[in-house]
C-alpha positions as CSV (number, residue, x, y, z in Angstrom):
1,X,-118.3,-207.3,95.9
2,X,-115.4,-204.9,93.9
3,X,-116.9,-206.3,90.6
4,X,-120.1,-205.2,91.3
5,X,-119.3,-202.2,92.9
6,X,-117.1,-201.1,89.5
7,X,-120.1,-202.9,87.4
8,X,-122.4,-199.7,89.1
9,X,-119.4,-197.2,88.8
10,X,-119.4,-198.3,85.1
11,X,-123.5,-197.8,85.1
12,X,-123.3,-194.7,86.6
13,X,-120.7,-193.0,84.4
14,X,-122.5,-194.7,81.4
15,X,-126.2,-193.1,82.7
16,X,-124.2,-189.8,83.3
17,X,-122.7,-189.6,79.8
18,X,-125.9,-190.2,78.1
19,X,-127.9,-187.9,80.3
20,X,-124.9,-185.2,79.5
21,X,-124.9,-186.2,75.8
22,X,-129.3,-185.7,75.7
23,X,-129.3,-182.3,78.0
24,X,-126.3,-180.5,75.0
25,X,-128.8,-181.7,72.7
26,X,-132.2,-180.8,73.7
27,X,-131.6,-177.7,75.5
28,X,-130.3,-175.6,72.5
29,X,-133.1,-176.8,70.4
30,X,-135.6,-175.0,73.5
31,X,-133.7,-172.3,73.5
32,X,-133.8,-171.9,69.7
33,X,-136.9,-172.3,70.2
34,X,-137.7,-170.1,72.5
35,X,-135.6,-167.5,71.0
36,X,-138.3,-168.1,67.4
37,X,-141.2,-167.6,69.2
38,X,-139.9,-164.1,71.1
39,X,-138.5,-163.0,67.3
40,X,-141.6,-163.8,65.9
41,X,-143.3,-161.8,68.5
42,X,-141.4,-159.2,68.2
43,X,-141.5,-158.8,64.1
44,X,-145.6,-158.8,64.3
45,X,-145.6,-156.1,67.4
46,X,-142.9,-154.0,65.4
47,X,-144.5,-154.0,61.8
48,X,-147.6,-151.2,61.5
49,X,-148.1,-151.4,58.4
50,X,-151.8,-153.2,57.9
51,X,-153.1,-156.6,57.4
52,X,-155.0,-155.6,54.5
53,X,-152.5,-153.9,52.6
54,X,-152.3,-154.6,49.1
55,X,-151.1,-152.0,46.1
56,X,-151.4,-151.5,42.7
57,X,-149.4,-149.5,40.2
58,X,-149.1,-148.6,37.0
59,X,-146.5,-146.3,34.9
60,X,-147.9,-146.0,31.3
61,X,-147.0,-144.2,28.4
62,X,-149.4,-142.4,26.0
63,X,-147.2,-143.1,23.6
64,X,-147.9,-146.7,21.7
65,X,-143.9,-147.2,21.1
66,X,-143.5,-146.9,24.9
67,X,-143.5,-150.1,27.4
68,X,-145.5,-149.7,30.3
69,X,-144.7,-151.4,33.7
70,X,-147.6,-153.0,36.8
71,X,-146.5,-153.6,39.9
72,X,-148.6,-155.6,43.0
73,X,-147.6,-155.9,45.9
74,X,-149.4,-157.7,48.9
75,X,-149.6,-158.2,52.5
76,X,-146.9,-160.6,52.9
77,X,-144.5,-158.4,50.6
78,X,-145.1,-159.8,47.8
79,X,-144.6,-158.7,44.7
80,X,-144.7,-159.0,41.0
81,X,-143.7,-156.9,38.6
82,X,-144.8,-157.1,34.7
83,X,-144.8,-154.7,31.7
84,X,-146.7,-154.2,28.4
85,X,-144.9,-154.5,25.8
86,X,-145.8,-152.2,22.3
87,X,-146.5,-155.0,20.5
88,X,-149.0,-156.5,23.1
89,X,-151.0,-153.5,23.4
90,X,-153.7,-154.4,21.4
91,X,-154.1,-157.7,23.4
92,X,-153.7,-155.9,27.0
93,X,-151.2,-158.2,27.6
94,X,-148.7,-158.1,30.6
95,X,-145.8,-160.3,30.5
96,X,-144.8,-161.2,34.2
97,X,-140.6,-159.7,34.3
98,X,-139.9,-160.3,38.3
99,X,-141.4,-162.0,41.3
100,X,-139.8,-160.8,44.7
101,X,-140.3,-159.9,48.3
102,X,-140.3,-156.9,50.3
103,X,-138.7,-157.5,54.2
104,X,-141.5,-156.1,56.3
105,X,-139.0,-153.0,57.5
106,X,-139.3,-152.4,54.3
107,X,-143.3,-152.3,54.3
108,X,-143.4,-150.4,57.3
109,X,-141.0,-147.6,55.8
110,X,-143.7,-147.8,52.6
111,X,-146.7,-147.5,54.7
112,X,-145.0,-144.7,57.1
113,X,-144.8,-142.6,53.5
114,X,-148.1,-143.5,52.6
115,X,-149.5,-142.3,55.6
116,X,-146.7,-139.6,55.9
117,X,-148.4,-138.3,52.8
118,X,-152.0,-138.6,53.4
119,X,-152.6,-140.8,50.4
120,X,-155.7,-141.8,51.5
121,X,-157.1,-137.9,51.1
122,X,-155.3,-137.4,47.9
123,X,-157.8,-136.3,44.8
124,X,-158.5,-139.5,42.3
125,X,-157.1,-137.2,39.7
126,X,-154.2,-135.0,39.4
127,X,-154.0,-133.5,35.5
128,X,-151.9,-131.2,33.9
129,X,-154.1,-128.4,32.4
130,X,-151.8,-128.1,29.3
131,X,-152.1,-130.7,26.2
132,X,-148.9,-132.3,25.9
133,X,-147.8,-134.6,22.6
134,X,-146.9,-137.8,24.4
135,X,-146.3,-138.3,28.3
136,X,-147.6,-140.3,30.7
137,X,-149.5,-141.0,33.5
138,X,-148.6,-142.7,36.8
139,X,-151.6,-144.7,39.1
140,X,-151.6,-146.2,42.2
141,X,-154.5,-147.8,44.2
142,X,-153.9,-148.8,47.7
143,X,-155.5,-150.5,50.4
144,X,-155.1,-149.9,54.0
145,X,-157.1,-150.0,57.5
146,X,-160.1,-150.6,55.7
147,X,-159.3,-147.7,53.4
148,X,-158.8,-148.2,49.1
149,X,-157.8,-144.7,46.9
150,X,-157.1,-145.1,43.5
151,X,-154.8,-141.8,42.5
152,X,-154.0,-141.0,39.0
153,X,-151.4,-138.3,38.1
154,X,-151.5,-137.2,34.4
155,X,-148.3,-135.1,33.0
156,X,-148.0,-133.3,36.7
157,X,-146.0,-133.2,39.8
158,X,-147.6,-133.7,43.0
159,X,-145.0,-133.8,45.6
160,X,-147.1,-136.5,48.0
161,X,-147.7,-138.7,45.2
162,X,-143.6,-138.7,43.8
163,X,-143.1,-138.9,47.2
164,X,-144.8,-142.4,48.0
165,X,-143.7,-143.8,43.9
166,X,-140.1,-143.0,45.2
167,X,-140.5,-145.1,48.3
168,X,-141.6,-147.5,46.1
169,X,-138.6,-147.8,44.1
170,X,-136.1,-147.8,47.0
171,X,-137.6,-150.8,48.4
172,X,-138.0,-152.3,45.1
173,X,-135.0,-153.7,43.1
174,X,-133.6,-151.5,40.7
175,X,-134.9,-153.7,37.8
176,X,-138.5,-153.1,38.8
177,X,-139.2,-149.5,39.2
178,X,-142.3,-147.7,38.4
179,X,-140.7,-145.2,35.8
180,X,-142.7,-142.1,34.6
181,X,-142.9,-138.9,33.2
């Protein structure tokens, strides 16, 4: 009778061990879990900026010795950045120089200037009435809740515009910034 009694002590432990060893196992992996699905949650509710958001800019030079430099960014954040060189002007060809992604903080803080700004109510066109030799021209097209403006600024400040193309290149790395005149 004492063998079997220590043959079910033995058991016991044994059935106790594992049960310990498959509850330290399994119930961080729920909890992890868990945790993924409330942070997922919590990133969707917290991000405003659209599910249709796309933009599209472009710095170029009027002058032919100049690069100019594309920019796309979608949705997801994102992004690829290319320029024109001189020698591929006559082609139109854009040579792909970085492919990166925004954090979507960093899309809300974008879309927050872009409303901020009242983009979407900008002019298409933004000129400087005097003829200057050389320059530039900065253009941006951006979709939003449904909304797409196209906004071109030739040779000008216009304070909302520099505002949003700023916002741009702080959440950009420094290596792919819209640069104009």
């Amino acid at each position: 009778i004492r063998g079997g009694i220590k043959n079910m002590k033995k058991k016991i432990i044994v059935v106790c061990i594992l049960m310990l060893m498959i509850a330290t196992s399994v119930l961080p992996a729920a909890e992890l879990m868990e945790n993924s699905k409330h942070n997922d949650f919590n990133e969707i509710k917290s991000s405003n900026y659209p599910d249709d958001f796309e933009l599209l800019a472009y710095s170029v030079s009027t002058d032919t010795w100049e690069t100019n430099y594309r920019l796309e960014i979608n949705n997801q954040g994102f992004s690829r950045y290319y320029c024109m060189y001189p020698e591929d002007r006559e082609q139109l060809e854009w040579t792909l120089l970085n492919e990166f992604s925004i954090p979507s903080n960093s899309m809300d803080e974008l879309w927050n200037e872009i409303l901020d700004n009242d983009f979407f109510n900008l002019d298409s066109l933004y000129e400087s009435p005097i003829s200057m030799l050389g320059g530039g021209y900065a253009k941006l097209t951006i979709t939003g809740d449904g909304q797409t403006n196209t906004v071109k600024c030739v040779n000008i400040v216009v304070p909302k515009f520099d505002s949003i193309v700023m916002k741009i290149n702080m959440i950009t790395p420094g290596d792919s910034n819209l640069i104009y005149n």
